[in-house]
C-alpha positions as a Python dict, from the first residue, in 0.01 Angstrom:
ca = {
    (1, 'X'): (0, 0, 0),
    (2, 'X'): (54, -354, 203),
    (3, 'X'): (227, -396, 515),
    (4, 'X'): (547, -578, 508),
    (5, 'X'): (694, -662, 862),
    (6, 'X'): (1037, -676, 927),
    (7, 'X'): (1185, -1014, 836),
    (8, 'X'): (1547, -926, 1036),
    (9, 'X'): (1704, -906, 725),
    (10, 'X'): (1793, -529, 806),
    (11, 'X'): (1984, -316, 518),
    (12, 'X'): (2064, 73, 586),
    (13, 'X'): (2115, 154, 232),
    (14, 'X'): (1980, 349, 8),
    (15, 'X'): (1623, 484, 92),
    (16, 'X'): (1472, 124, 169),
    (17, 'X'): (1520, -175, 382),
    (18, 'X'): (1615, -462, 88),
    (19, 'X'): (1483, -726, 372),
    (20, 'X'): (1124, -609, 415),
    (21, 'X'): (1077, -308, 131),
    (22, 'X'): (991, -41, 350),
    (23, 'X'): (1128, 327, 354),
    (24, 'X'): (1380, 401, 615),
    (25, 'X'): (1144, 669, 707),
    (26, 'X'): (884, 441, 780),
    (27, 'X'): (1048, 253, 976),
    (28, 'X'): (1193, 510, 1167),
    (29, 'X'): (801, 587, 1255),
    (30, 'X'): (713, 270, 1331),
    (31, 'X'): (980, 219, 1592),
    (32, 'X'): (934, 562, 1719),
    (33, 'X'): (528, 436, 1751),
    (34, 'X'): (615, 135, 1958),
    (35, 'X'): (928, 320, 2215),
    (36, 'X'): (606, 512, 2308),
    (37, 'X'): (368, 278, 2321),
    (38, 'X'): (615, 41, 2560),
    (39, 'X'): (704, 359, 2751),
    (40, 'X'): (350, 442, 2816),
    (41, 'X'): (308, 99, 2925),
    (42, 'X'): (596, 114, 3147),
    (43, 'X'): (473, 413, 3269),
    (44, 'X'): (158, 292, 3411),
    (45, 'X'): (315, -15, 3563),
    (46, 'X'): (63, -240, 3379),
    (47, 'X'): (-14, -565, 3460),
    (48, 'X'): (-159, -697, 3157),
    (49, 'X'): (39, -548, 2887),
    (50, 'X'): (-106, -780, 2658),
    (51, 'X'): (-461, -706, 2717),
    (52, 'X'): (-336, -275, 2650),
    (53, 'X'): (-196, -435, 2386),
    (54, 'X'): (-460, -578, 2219),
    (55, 'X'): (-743, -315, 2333),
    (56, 'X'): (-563, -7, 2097),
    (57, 'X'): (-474, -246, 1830),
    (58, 'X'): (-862, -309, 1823),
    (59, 'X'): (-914, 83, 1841),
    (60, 'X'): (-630, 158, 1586),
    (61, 'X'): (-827, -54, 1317),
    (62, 'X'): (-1179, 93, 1408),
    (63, 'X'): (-1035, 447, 1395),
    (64, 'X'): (-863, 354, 1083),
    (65, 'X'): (-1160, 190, 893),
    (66, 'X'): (-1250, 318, 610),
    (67, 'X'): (-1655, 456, 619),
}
């Protein structure tokens, strides 16, 4: 399955956004994904959010690689 990003076109019917295709479910996960991931941030008082950022995005997609 492909990605499709949000494209603020937001509809709340049925089981999937009409904008971007994606289940309501999944985007329920994804949002719940980045609440933590800006709370952790938060949390720590970073400096460099971009840099935390971009270091677990880089780990994500090694982690998530297929062999």
């Amino acid at each position: 399955m492909k990605f499709s990003p949000c494209l603020d076109q937001c509809t709340k019917d049925g089981t999937h956004c009409l904008g971007c295709g994606r289940s309501h479910t999944e985007i329920a996960a994804t949002k719940a994904i980045v609440n933590a991931a800006v709370e952790f941030i938060k949390q720590q008082q970073y400096d460099n959010p971009h840099d935390f950022v971009a270091a677990i995005s880089k780990s994500i997609l090694k982690k998530a690689s297929l062999p």
